[in-house]
C-alpha positions as CSV (number, residue, x, y, z in Angstrom):
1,X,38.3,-11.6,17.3
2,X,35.1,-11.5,19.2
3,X,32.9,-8.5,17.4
4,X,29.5,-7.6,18.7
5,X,27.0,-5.9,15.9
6,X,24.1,-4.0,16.4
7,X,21.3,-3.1,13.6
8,X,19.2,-0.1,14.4
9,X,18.9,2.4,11.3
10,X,15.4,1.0,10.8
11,X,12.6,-0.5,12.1
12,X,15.0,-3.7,12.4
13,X,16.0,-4.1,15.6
14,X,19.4,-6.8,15.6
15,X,22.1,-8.1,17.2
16,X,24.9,-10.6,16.2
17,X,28.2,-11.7,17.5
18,X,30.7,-13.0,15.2
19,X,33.7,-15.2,16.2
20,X,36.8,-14.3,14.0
21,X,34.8,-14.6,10.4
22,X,31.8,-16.7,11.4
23,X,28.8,-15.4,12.9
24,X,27.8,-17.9,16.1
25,X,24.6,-16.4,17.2
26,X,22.0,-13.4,16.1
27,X,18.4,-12.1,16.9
28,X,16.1,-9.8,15.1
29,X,13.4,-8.2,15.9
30,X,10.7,-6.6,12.7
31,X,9.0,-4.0,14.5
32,X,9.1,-0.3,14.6
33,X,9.6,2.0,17.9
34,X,10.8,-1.2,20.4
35,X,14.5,-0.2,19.8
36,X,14.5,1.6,23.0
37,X,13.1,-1.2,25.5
38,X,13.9,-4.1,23.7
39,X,17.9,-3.7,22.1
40,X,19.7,-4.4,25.5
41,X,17.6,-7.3,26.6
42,X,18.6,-8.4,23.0
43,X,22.0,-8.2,23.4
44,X,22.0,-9.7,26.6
45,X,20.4,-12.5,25.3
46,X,22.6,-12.6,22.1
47,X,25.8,-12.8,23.9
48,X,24.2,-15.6,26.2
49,X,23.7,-17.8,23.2
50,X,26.9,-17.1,22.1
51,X,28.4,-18.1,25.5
52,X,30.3,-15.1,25.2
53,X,30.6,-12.2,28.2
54,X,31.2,-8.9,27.5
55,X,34.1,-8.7,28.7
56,X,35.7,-10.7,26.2
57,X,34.8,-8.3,23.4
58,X,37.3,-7.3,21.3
59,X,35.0,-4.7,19.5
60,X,31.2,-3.5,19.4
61,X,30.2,-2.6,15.2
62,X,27.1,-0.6,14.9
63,X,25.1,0.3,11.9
64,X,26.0,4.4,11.6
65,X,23.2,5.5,9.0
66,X,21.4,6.9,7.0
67,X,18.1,5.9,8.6
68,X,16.0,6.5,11.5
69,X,17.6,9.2,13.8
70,X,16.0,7.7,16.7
71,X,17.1,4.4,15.8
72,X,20.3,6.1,15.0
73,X,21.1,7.3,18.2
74,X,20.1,4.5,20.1
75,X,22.2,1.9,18.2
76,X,24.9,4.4,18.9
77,X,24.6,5.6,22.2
78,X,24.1,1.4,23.1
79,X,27.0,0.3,20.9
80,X,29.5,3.3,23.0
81,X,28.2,1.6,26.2
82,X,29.0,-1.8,25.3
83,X,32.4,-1.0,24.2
84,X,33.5,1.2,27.2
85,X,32.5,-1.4,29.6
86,X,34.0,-4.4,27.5
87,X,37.2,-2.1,26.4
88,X,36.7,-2.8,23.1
89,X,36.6,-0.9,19.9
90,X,34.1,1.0,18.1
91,X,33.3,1.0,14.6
92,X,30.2,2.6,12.9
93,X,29.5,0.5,9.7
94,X,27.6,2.9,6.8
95,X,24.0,1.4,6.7
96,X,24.0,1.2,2.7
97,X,27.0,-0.5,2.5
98,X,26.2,-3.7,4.8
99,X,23.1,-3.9,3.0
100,X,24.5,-3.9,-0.4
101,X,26.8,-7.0,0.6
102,X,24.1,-8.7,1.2
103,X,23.7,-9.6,-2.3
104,X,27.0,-10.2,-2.7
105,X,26.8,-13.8,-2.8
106,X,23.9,-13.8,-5.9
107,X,25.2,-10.5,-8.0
108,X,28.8,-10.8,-10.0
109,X,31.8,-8.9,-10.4
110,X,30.6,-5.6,-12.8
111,X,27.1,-5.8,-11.2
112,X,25.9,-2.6,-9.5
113,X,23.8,-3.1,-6.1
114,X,21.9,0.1,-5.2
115,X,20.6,0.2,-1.5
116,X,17.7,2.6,-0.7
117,X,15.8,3.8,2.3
118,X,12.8,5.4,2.4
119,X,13.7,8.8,3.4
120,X,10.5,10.8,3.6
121,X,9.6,14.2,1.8
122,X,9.6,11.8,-1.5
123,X,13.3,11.8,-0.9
124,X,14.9,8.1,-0.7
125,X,18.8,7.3,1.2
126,X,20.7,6.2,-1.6
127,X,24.0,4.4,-2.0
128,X,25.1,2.5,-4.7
129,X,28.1,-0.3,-4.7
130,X,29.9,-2.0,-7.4
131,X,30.5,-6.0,-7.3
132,X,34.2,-7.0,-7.6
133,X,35.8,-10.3,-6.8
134,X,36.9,-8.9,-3.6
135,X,34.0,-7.3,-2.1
136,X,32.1,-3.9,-3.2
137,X,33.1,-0.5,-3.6
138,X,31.6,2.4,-4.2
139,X,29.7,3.4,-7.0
140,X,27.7,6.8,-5.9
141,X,28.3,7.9,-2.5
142,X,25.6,7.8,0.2
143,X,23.0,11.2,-0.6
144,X,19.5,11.6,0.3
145,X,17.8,12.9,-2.7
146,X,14.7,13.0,-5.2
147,X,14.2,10.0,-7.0
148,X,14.0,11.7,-10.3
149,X,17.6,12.1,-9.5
150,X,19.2,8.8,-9.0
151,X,20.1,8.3,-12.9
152,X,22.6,10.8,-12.7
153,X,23.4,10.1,-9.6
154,X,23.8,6.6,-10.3
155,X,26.3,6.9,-13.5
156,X,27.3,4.3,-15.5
157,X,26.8,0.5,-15.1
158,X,28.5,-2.6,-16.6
159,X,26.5,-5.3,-15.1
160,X,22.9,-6.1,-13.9
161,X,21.2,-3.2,-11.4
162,X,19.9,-4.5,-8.3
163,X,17.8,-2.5,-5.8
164,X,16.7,-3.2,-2.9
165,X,15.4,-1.7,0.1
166,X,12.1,0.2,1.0
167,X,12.7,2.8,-1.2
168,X,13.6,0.3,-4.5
169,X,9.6,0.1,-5.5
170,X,9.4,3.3,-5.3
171,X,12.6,4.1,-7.4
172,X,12.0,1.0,-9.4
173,X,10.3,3.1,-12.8
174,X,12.6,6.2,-12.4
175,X,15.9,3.4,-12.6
176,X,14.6,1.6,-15.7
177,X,16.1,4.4,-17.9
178,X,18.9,3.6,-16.7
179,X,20.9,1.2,-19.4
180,X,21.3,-2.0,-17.5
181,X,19.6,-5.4,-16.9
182,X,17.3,-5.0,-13.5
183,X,16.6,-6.8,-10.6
184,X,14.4,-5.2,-8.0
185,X,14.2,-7.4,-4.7
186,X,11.5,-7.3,-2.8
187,X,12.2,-5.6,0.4
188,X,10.7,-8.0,2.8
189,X,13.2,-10.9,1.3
190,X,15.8,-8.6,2.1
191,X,15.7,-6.9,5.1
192,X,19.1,-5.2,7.2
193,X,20.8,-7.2,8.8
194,X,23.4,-6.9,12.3
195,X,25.1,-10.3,10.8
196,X,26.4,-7.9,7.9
197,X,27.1,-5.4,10.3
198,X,29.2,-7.2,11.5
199,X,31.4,-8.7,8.6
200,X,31.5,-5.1,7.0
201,X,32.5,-4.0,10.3
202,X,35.3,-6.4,10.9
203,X,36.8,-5.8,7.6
204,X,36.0,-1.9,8.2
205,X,37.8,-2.1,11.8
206,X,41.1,-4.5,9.6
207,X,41.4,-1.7,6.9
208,X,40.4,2.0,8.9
209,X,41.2,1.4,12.5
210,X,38.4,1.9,15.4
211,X,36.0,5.1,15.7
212,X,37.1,7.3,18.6
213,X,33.9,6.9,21.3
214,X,33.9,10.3,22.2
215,X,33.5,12.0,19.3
216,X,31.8,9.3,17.2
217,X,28.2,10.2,15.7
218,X,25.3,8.4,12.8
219,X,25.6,9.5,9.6
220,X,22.5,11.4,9.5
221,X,22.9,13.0,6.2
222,X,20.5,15.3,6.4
223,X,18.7,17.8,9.0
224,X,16.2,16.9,11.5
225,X,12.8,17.6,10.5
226,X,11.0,18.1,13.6
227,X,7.0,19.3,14.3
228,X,7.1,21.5,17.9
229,X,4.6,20.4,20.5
230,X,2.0,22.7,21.0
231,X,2.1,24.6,23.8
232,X,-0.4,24.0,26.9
233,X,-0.2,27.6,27.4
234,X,-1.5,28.9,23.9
């Protein structure tokens, strides 16, 4: 299995290629608005390292959201690309999830990892995963709401709480009535990740099958707020 990830939801622009369960080579860049110019190149260069062509792809994961919508559609519209000229499968890889397993590794079975973005409108992108011995499951589905709201939201925890993303300072004091040890890691310790797109997507792509490209589409979960250009003529 050659799988070819791609991180866009945020201002993380990556890309990873994972042979069978071992990712060979990755790049990432940390700065906002170079998605568009700089992804491709990226790729390109990714695969070279990899000594892998695209043809040999067996299927292309891509971060599907929440997050940016412009990083959203870019990762998505570049990840159909790559997989109808390789002829390889899709799979969109829900942006919480892949960074919840990144703590994986550090939290244990019964702990609860909650991934948040900062969603604007003092509003956060929330999705909280259990720890088990076997991976993560869900714990609260993916929502975009007030902060004030996550304890409910959140529900009942056996182990240690761990937050992390950009939106876990901001949740950090609104969490602590929650009844369970904390951990808040920083968010620039922690950042997304394509290599974790691409093990949740593998695993995804083992369990649920491929996306269809056609009809495939970010997980926006909520509207576009958008400000209308003046006109010239007003």
């Amino acid at each position: 299995m050659l799988l070819l990830a791609l991180e866009t939801a945020t201002s993380t622009c990556g890309v990873a290629v994972l042979r069978d369960d071992a990712v060979v080579a990755e790049a990432h860049l940390y700065r906002p608005r170079v998605h568009s110019k700089r992804l491709t190149p990226l790729v390109e260069d990714t695969l070279g390292h990899a000594g892998v062509s695209s043809d040999e792809l067996d299927a292309v994961a891509v971060s599907m959201g929440p997050g940016s919508y412009t990083g959203l559609r870019i990762g998505a519209s570049t990840a159909k690309g790559w997989a109808l000229a390789a002829d390889a499968a899709l799979v969109g890889v829900p942006t919480l999830a892949a960074y919840a397993a990144q703590l994986a590794p550090v939290a244990a079975p019964g702990d609860v990892v909650c991934a948040m973005l900062d969603a604007r409108r003092e509003e956060v992108y929330a999705g909280a995963y259990r720890i088990t011995t076997d991976g993560i499951v869900e714990q609260a589905p993916t929502k975009a709401l007030p902060v004030e709201a996550l304890p409910d939201w959140i529900g009942d925890i056996e182990g240690r709480l761990w937050l992390v993303g950009d939106g876990a300072p901001t949740a950090k004091d609104v969490l602590a009535t929650v009844e369970a040890r904390h951990t808040l890691v920083p968010p620039e310790e922690v950042t997304p990740s394509a290599s974790w797109v691409a093990h949740r997507g593998r695993r995804r792509l083992a369990v649920e099958g491929p996306d269809d490209v056609g009809t495939f589409e970010p997980l926006y979960v909520k509207d576009v707020h958008a400000t209308p250009a003046p006109s010239p003529f007003a």
